[in-house]
C-alpha positions in Angstrom: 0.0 0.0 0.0 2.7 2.3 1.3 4.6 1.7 -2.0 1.6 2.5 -4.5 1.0 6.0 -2.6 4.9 6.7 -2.8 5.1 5.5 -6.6 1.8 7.5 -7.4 2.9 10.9 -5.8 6.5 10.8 -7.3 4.6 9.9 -10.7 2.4 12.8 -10.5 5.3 15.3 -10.0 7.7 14.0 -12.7 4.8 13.9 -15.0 3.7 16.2 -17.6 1.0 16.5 -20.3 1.3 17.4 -24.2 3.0 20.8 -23.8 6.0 18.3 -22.3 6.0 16.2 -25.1 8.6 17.4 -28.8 8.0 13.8 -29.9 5.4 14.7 -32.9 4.8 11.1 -32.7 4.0 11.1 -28.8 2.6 14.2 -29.3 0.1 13.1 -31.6 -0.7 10.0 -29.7 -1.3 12.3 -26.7 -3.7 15.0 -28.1 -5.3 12.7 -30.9 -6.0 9.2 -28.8 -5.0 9.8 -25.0 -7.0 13.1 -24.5 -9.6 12.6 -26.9 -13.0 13.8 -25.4 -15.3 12.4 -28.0 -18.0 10.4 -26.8 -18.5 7.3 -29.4 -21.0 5.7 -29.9 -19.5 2.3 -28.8 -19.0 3.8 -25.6 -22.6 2.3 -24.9 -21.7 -1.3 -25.6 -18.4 -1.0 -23.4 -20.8 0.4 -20.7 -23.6 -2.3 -21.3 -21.1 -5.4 -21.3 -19.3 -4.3 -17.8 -23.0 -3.3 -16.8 -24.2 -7.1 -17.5 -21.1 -8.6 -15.5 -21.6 -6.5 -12.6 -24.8 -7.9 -12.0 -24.3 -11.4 -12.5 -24.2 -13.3 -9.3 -22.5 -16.6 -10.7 -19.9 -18.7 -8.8 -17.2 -19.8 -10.5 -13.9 -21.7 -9.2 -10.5 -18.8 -10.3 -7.4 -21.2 -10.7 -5.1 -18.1 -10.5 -1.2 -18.9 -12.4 0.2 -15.5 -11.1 0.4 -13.7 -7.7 -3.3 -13.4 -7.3 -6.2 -10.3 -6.2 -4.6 -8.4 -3.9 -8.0 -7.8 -2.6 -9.9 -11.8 -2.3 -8.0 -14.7 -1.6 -11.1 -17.0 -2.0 -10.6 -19.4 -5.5 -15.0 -19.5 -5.5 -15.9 -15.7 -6.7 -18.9 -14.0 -8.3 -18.5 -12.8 -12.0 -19.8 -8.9 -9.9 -17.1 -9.4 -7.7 -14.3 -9.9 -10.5 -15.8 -7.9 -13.0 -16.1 -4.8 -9.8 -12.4 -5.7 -8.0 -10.7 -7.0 -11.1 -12.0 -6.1 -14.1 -10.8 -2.9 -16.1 -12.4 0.0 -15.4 -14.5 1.6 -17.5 -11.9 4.6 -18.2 -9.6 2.3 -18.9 -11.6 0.0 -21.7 -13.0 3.6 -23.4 -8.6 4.4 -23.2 -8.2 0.4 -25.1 -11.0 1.1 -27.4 -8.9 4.5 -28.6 -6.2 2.9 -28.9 -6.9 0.2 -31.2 -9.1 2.9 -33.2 -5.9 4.7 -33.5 -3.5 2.4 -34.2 -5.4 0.0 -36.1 -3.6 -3.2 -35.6 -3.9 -5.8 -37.4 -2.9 -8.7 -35.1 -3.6 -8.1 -31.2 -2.1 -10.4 -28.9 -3.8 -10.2 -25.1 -2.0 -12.1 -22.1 -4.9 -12.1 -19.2 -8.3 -12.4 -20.8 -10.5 -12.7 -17.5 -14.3 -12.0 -18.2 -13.1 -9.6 -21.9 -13.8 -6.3 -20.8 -10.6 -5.1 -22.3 -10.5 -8.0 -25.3 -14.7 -6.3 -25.7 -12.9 -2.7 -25.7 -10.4 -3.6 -28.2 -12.4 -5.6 -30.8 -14.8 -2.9 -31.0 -12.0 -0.1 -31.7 -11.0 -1.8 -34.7 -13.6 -4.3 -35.7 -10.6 -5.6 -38.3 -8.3 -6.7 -36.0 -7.4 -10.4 -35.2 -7.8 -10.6 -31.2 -5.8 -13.7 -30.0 -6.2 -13.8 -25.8 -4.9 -16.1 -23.8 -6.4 -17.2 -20.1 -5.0 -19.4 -18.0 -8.2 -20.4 -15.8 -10.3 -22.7 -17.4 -13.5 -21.8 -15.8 -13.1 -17.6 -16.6 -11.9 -18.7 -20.5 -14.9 -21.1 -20.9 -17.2 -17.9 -19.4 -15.5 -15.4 -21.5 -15.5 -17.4 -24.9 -19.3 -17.6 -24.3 -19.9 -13.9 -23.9 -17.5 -13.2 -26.9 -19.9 -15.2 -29.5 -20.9 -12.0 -31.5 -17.1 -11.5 -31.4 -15.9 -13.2 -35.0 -12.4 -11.2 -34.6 -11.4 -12.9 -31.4 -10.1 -16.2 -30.4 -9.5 -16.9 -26.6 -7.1 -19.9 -25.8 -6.6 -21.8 -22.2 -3.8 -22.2 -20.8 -1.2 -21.9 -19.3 0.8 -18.7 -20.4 4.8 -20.7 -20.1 3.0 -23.0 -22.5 1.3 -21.3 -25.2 3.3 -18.2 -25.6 6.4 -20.3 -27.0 4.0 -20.9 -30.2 3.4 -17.5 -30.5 7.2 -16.3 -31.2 7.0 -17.3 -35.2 4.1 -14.9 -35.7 4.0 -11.2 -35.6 1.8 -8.8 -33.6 1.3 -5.3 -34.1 -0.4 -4.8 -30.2 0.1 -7.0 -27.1 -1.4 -6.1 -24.2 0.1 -7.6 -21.1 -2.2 -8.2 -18.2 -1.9 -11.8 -16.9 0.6 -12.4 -14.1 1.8 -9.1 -12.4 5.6 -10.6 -11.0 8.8 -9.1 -12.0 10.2 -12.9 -13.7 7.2 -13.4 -15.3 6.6 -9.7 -17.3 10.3 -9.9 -18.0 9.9 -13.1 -19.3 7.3 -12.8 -21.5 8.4 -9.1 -22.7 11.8 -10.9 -23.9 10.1 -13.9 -25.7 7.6 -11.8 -27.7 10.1 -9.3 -28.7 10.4 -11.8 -32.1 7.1 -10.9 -32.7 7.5 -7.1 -33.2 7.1 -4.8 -36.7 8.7 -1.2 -36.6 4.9 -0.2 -35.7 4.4 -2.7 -32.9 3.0 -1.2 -29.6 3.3 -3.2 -26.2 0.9 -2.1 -22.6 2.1 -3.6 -19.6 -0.8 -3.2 -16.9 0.1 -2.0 -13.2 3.8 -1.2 -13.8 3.4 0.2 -10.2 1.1 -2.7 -9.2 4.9 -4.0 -7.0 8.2 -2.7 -6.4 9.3 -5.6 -8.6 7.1 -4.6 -10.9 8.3 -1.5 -11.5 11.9 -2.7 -11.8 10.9 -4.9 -14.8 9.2 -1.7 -16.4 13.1 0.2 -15.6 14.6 -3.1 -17.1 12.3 -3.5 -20.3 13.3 0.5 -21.3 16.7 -0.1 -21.1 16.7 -3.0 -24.0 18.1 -2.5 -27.2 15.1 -3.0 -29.2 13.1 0.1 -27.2 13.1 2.9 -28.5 10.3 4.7 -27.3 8.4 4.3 -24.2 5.3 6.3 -22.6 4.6 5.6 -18.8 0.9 6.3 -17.4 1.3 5.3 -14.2 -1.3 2.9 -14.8 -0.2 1.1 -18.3 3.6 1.9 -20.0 3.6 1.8 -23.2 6.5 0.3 -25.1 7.4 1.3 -28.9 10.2 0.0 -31.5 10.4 2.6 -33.9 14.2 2.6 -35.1 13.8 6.5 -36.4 12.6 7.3 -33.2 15.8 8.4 -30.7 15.5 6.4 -27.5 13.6 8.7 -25.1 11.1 8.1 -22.1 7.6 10.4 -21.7 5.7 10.5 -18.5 2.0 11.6 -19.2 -0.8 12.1 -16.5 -3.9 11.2 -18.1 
């Protein structure tokens, strides 16, 4: 607790908005996707689908492969209780569904699916997109796959993320979005195997880069590789970019 107060108050005065940024690519990214006001019209369907977990009152058995809530230790939850203490927040899936509108990717890799508010956010930014997600607990992928019917873009596999992600490493992904086991070794791990997998346009998110102490030392140690160019840190997500005519240089933005 003590360490997410520190992290957050140092964050918010080393931070800076657009006027900050002389990256025109940051700088566009910031004013034309971060701090975009627009209301879209999808914004109703990201508000209908959390609304419809939050009052579902189903059981379900969490087999959890990473540290776990920090909030419920019990492995029998409600979908409510996920989709209210776990689940992205509505800010958050209106800030994916931007994202992918923006960038327009065609291949989106997602390591965490849960109950798919963010993999819901993302397939309706950019209905073209090929969503692969990947969700280690049988019980919240077999929920999630059923929810995600309407959903012909996206393909949720079970498993174990040590497992499947090796698979991965011949293809290539233009967006991951890393939100599945919130441990220093593992997001270190899992940033260096998908590397491979990168274009000169590929963007990754790591979720909660503040969520640990450890975590934050695997965001310092992913922005010093040789790959990174460009990185963007949120407090919340950091955003990692390869851009080889980009100079290697690290934003702070308060959103």
């Amino acid at each position: 607790m003590w360490y997410s107060i520190w992290s957050y108050i140092n964050f918010i005065f080393s931070a800076t908005n657009q006027h900050g940024v002389h990256s025109p690519f940051v700088y566009d990214l910031v004013t034309k996707c971060f701090y975009d006001k627009s209301e879209y019209t999808h914004y109703s369907k990201l508000i209908a689908y959390r609304n419809h977990l939050l009052i579902n009152d189903s059981l379900i058995s969490i087999t959890d492969l990473g540290p776990g809530s920090k909030k419920v230790k019990s492995n029998k939850r409600q979908i409510s209780e996920i989709a209210k203490t776990s689940g992205t927040t509505l800010k958050r899936s209106k800030h994916l569904y931007r994202l992918t509108q923006y960038f327009k990717p065609k291949e989106i890799l997602e390591l965490g699916t849960s109950l798919g508010i963010a993999t819901n956010a993302m397939a309706l930014g950019n209905p073209e997109s090929k969503i692969t997600s990947i969700e280690g607990c049988p019980s919240l992928s077999l929920f999630t796959k059923k929810q995600f019917r309407e959903h012909k873009n996206v393909s949720v596999l079970t498993g174990d993320f040590n497992t499947l992600v090796p698979n991965l490493k011949d293809k290539t992904y233009d967006f991951i979005f890393f939100d599945g086991n919130h441990t220093k070794e593992a997001t270190l791990h899992y940033f260096n195997e998908l590397t491979s997998t990168t274009n000169n346009d590929s963007v990754f998110i790591f979720d909660d880069i503040y969520w640990s102490k450890d975590m934050t030392e695997a965001w310092e140690t992913i922005k010093q590789h040789p790959k990174v160019t460009v990185t963007i840190d949120t407090y919340f997500w950091g955003f990692v970019f390869f851009r080889k005519e980009q100079a290697k240089e690290h934003f702070k933005i308060r959103l």
